[in-house]
Each structure stands twice: as structure tokens, then as C-alpha cells.
N, C-alpha and C positions, 0 to 999 in steps of 0.2 A: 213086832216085825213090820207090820205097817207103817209106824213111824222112822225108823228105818230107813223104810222104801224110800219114803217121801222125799228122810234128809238126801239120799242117792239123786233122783229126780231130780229133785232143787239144783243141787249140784250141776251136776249133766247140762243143766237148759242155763244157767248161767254160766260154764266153760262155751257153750256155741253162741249165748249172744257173745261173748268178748271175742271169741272169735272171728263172729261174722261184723263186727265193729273194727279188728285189725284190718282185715281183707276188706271192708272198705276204704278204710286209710289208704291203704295200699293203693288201691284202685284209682282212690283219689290224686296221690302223688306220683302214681306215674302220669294221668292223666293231664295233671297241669305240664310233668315235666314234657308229655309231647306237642302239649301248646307251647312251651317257652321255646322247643326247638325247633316247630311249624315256624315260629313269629321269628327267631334266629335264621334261617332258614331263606324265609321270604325278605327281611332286612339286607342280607347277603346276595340275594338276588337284585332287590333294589339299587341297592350300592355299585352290585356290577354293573350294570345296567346304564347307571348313570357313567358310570367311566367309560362305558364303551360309547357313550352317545358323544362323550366328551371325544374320544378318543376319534369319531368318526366325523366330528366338524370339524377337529385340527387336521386332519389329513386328509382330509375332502373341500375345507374350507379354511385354508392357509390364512394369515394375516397379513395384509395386505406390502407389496413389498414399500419400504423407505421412496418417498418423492426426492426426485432426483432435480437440484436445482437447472435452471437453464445459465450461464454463464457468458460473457464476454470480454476477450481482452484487450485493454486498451493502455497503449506503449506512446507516452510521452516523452521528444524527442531532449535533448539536455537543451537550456538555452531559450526552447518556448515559451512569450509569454503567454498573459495570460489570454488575451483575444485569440493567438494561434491554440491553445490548447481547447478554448469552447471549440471552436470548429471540429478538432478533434472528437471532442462529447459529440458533439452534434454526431459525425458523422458514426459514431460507434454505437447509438440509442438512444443514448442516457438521456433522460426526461428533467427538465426543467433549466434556469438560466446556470451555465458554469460562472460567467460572468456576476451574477449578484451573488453568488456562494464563495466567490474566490476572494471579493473586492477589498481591499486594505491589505492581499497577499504576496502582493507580486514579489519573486525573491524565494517565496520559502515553499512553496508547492514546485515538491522534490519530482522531475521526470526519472519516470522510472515506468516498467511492465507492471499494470493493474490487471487484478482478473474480479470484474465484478456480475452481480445477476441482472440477467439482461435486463434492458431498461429500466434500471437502477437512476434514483433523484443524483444528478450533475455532483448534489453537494455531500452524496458517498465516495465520488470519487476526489474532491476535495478533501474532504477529510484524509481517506488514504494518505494523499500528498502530503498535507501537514504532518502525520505522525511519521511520515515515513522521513522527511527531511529533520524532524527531531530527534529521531535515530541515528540518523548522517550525522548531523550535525555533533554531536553529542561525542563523537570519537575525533574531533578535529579540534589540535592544540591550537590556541588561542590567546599561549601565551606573549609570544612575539607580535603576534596583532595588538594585545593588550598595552604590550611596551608602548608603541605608538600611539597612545590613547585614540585607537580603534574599536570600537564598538562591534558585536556581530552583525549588526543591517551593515555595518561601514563595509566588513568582510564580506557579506553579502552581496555589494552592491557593486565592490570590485570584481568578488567574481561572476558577479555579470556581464561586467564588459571583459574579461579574459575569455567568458564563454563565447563569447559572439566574436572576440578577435583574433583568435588561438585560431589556425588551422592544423598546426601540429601539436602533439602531445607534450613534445623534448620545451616547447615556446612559451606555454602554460607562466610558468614562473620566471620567465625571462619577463614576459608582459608586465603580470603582477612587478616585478622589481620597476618598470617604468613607470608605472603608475605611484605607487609608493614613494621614487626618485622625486615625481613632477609633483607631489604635495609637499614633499618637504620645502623643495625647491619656490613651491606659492607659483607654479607655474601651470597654466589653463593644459587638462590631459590632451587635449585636441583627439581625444575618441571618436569617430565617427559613427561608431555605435550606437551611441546615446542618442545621435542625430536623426537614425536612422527609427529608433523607440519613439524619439518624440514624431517624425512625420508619418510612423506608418509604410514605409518603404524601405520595406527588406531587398528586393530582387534588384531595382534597378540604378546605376550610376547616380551618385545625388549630385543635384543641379547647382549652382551658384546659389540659388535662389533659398534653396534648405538647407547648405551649408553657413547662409547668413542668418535664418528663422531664430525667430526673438524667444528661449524657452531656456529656464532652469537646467533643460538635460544637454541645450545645447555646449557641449564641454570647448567648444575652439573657445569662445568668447565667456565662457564665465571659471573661474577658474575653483577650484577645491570637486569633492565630490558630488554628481548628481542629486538630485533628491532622493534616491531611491533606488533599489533595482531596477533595470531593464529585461529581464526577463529569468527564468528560473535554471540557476546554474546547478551543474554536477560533481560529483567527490570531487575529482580531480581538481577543475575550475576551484570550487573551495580550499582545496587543499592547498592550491597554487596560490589563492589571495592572502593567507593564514602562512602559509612558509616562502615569500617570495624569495629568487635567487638575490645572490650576494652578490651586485654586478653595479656601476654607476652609471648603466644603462639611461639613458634620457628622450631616446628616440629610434624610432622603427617606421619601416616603410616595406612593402613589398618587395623583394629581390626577384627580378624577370626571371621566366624560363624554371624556377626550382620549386615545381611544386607546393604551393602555397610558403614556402618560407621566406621567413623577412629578414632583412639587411638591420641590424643594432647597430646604435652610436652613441657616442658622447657627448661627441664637441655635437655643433651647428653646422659646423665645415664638412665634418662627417655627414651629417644627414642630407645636406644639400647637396653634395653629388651622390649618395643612393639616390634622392628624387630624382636628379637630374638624368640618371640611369635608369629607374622606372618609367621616368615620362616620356625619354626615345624611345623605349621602349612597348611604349601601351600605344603612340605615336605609330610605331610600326606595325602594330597588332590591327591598327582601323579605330582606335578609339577605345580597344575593349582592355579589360586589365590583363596584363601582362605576366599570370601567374599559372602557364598552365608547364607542362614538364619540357624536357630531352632539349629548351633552345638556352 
């Protein structure tokens, strides 16, 4: 019976160690599993934590808004050269010489409305000009100029002097036809234009004196094309040297009293009485030209 007991005993104390071996287990896995969810928990809080601090610099400490450039606009008039158009730079900000940024351009710096930032280098807004007249240009048939073995500076330089002689729009290509007339012809364009590029004297009557001036542009006395443009002409003006009218126009003069329009001729007999009727006429005015409206 005693041994018995014992095997019983034995028994009994080995079923409570395994037991009290489970129940530690146990003990033990809940125990990590409340650390894994303390540290879940506290990560989760981290986490918020950080988004709300995010969330309160963005909305307390916006990003700063876009710099807004400063700009200014500068409108070149059609026909300006190049000395008139620095003056223009000059007087609009722009920083540095327009003059040594232009120089070798005269012709192809397209007048047009620039918008550039203020005090902007002369030779951004040169630039402008050039692409913007390669744009122009670039939509104006060339092939009728070409017939005439005419070059684009050639086109160019006619409508130069259509820009500066043209008062009205309807004339444009009436001009051009003279011009083109008087090169076939080998006869000197007698442009005063050109006279007026070589001395630098836009505003006022030219004298005997600049009318006879020894110079390549003077066109009374040398005859074919200028050297060059005389200042920077617009669509129109271009379009007009590139499609002149169909006329055997030869000659033109102011016609008194009508609003900037000129009197057309053929003959020489023709033009010499329009002068002859401009010159009573500007005669009658005090010496001043005789092109103003209603006489």
C-alpha cells in the first residue's frame, strides 16, 4: 500500500509542475503580447503625432506664394531705326547699349509691343525683335520678289523706304510698284528717305545742301538699291515690297490739300505738273508742305 501511495504522489506533483509550467507560458504570452501592443500603440501615437505637426506647419506655415515678376512694356513704332528705337530702350529701362546689340540689324528688328522684365539687358529685347521678324517674315510669299532676282534684304530694304513714304495704307504697294518700275528702268529712285537715314533728319524740310550729300543712300544721285535698310519696316510695308501693285507707275509727288496722298505718273510730263501743283501749293502754305486735309 505504501508503494501505492507513493506511485499516486509522484503522480499528483508532476500533473502541478506541468501545470504550473503552462500557466507560465501563458503568463508569459500574454505578457509579451501586451508589450507588442504597448509598443503598437505608442508607434501609432508617434505616427499621429508626426502628421499632426506636419499638418500644423502646412496650415500655420503655408509655402511661400510664386514671385511675381516686375514687367514693362515697350512698343516699337513700324519704320524706327535703329538709333530711334535705343532711345526708346533707354527711355523704357532696359539696361545696356541697344545700339551694340542691334548693330549689323537694321531691316530685321521687327516693331512690334514687347513685354519684357523690368530693366531687362537692351539685347533681350533685340532678341524679341529678330525672332519675332522671323516669324513675319516667314509667312510672306517671296516668290514674285524672287522672279526679279530679289533677295530678302533686297525686299527688306524696299520696304524700308515704303515704310517711311507710305502715308496711307491703299499707297503701300502703289510705292513698291515704283520702285521696282525705277530699277528696271536703271533709273536713280530719287527717295528722299534714304536722304533723310543717311543725315539723320527725320522732322525737318531737307536743305539743298542734304539733298546734294555724297552717301551710298543718297538715292537722287546713285541709282539701283540703297545699301541696306533704312529703318525697320512692318507686315504690311513687307508685304507691299514682296507683292507690288501691277501699275507702270514711275513717279509720285504729294497731291495738295488730300491728306497725305500722292499724285501717280507715268510720263515725266505727268509728274512735272503734280510738282508744279505741289509747289503753288506748299508756295501758298509759307513754305510748309502742302499735305494737310479739306483744301
Amino acid at each position: 500500500m505504501t508503494d501505492d501511495w507513493f506511485g499516486d504522489d509522484t503522480a499528483v506533483a508532476e500533473r502541478q509542475r506541468r501545470r504550473q509550467e503552462r500557466e507560465q507560458r501563458r503568463a508569459g504570452t500574454v505578457k509579451r503580447r501586451r508589450r507588442a501592443a504597448l509598443v503598437a500603440a505608442l508607434a501609432a501615437l508617434a505616427l499621429g503625432g508626426a502628421a499632426a505637426a506636419l499638418a500644423y506647419r502646412h496650415f500655420h506655415n503655408p509655402a511661400p506664394p510664386p514671385v511675381v515678376l516686375k514687367t514693362t512694356t515697350v512698343t516699337i513704332p513700324e519704320g524706327y531705326t535703329r538709333a530711334q528705337t535705343a532711345q526708346v530702350a533707354r527711355e523704357a529701362g532696359l539696361t545696356g547699349s541697344y545700339m551694340k546689340a542691334s548693330a549689323g540689324h537694321e531691316g530685321f528688328l521687327f516693331p512690334d509691343t514687347f513685354e519684357l522684365e523690368r530693366h531687362a539687358p537692351a539685347a533681350d529685347l533685340v532678341q524679341l525683335q529678330l525672332e519675332d521678324f522671323k516669324r513675319r517674315v516667314g509667312g510672306v510669299d517671296m516668290r514674285y520678289a524672287r522672279s526679279k532676282n530679289l533677295t530678302t534684304r533686297d525686299v527688306v530694304t524696299i520696304a524700308s523706304m515704303v515704310e517711311r513714304e507710305a502715308q496711307l495704307e491703299k499707297e503701300r504697294p502703289l510705292i513698291a510698284a515704283v520702285i521696282y518700275n525705277r530699277l528696271h528702268e536703271g533709273m536713280p529712285l530719287g527717295i528722299d528717305a534714304t536722304i533723310r537715314f543717311a543725315t539723320g533728319n527725320y522732322d525737318r524740310p531737307l536743305t539743298e545742301s542734304e539733298l546734294a550729300v555724297e552717301s551710298p543712300y543718297n538715292t537722287r544721285i546713285h541709282a539701283g538699291l540703297p545699301p541696306g535698310p533704312i529703318g525697320n519696316p512692318g507686315l504690311a510695308s513687307l508685304e507691299a515690297a514682296a507683292h507690288p501693285a501691277k501699275v507702270d507707275y514711275l513717279y509720285y509727288v504729294v497731291k495738295p490739300g488730300a491728306c497725305g496722298e500722292d499724285a501717280f505718273s507715268s510720263t515725266a510730263a505727268e509728274f512735272e505738273a503734280d510738282v508744279a501743283a505741289y509747289d503753288e501749293a506748299r508756295e501758298a502754305a509759307g513754305g510748309e508742305s502742302p499735305d494737310t486735309c479739306g483744301e
